[in-house]
C-alpha positions, 0 to 999 in steps of 0.5 A: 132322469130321476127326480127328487124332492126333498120337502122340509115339513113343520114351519110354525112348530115352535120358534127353534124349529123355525130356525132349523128349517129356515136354515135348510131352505136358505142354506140347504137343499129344502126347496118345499116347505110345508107351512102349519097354517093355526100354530102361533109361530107360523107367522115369525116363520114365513117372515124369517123364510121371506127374508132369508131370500129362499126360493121354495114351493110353499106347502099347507101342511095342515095341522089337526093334531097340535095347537088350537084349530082356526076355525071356531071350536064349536064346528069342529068338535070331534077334533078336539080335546077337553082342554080345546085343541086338537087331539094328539097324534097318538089319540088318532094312532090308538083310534086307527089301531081299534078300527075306529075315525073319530074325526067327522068328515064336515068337520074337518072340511071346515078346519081345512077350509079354515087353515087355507084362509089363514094361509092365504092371510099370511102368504097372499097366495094360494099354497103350491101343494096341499096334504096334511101332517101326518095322522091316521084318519080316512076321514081326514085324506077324504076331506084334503082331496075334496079341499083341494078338488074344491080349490083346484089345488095340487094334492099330494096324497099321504103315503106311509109305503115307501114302496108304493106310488101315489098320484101328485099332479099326474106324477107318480110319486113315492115318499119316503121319510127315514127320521123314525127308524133307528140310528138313522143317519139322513145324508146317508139316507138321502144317497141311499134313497137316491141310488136306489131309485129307478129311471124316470122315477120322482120321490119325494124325501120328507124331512122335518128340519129343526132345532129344538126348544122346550116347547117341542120337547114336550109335544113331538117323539121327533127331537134329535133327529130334527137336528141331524136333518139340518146338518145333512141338508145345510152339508155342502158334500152332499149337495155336491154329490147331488148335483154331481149325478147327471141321472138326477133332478133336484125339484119341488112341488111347482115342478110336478 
């Protein structure tokens, strides 16, 4: 039996990208959700996901490259900026690419920490899976498995090889995630990715479900594509053919 979980990321982006994703978890397919525990709109996101009545995992999808950090600016100065937030996700791509990780381990342990209070503020709970908004930083991954390990929570290590396996839970599990290639096409991505997968084989399909607004106009190179991935997920034709295959499970992080 195939597995696939499809995990919507990016709760808390900005107010149009909340409604987006609250649309694919409450209408579509999304049944994880990774919350981003420091942005202002995190709260009206959870609020809106609650009342919609979904039924999703709820992930800490933690943020170190946009908005302010949790934790008090003077302990985490080497994620920051000179404006006093973080470094942007292009600062850390240009870091990798000279062979260079600015961010100081501690450091990021104390955000992490910090995030995950305010998660469990908002939610009253623990998360159910634990990774991080995708940067390049050794550092960074080091300091979400000591967080987790810390705080017995279920890791979901960052993968950038759609070809590769990773350990979730005791599961293998590949991730892949389309949105940035060229004319990409998600409910087409989605089939292809299904069929495509071996006997037994659990992948998780990263999606960032969204509408747009100026505010994220102006911060993400990930716009319209946003938008193409509520359509395919809210798109009873897909979930059709999904739930048509009898090789295959549709799941979320509290199946793993």
């Amino acid at each position: 039996m195939k597995q696939l979980l499809i995990r919507a990321d990016d709760l808390g982006y900005s107010y149009a990208v909340n409604v987006g994703l609250v649309r694919s978890a409450a209408e579509g397919l999304a049944r994880s959700v990774g919350v981003m525990p420091n942005m202002p709109e995190t709260e009206r996101g959870l609020a809106w996901l609650r009342d919609s009545g979904a039924d999703v995992a709820l992930g800490q999808h933690s943020n170190v490259c946009l908005g302010a950090p949790v934790a008090a600016a003077s302990l985490v100065p080497s994620l920051l900026g000179p404006d006093g937030n973080f470094r942007s996700s292009r600062e850390y791509r240009a870091s990798y690419q000279r062979g260079e990780d600015f961010v100081g381990f501690d450091e990021a342990v104390v955000e992490l920490e910090a995030q995950l209070a305010r998660f469990r503020e908002l939610t009253g709970r623990d998360p159910d899976y634990f990774e991080a908004h995708a940067v390049l930083s050794p550092n960074l991954n080091r300091a979400v498995s000591h967080v987790a390990r810390t705080h017995g929570l279920l890791e979901q290590p960052v993968s950038f090889d759609p070809a590769a396996t990773v350990d979730c839970g005791g599961t293998p599990v590949r991730m892949v995630m389309r949105s940035m290639s060229p004319d990409y096409d998600p409910a087409a991505a989605i089939r292809q990715t299904v069929e495509s997968m071996a006997d037994g084989e659990t992948v998780v399909f990263v999606c960032h479900p969204g509408y747009l607004d100026d505010f994220i106009l102006h911060s993400s190179s990930l716009t319209t594509d946003r938008t193409k991935e509520v359509d395919a997920l809210v798109d009873p034709a897909l979930r059709a053919w999904l739930e048509s295959r009898d090789d295959l499970r549709l799941i979320d992080y509290r199946d793993l």
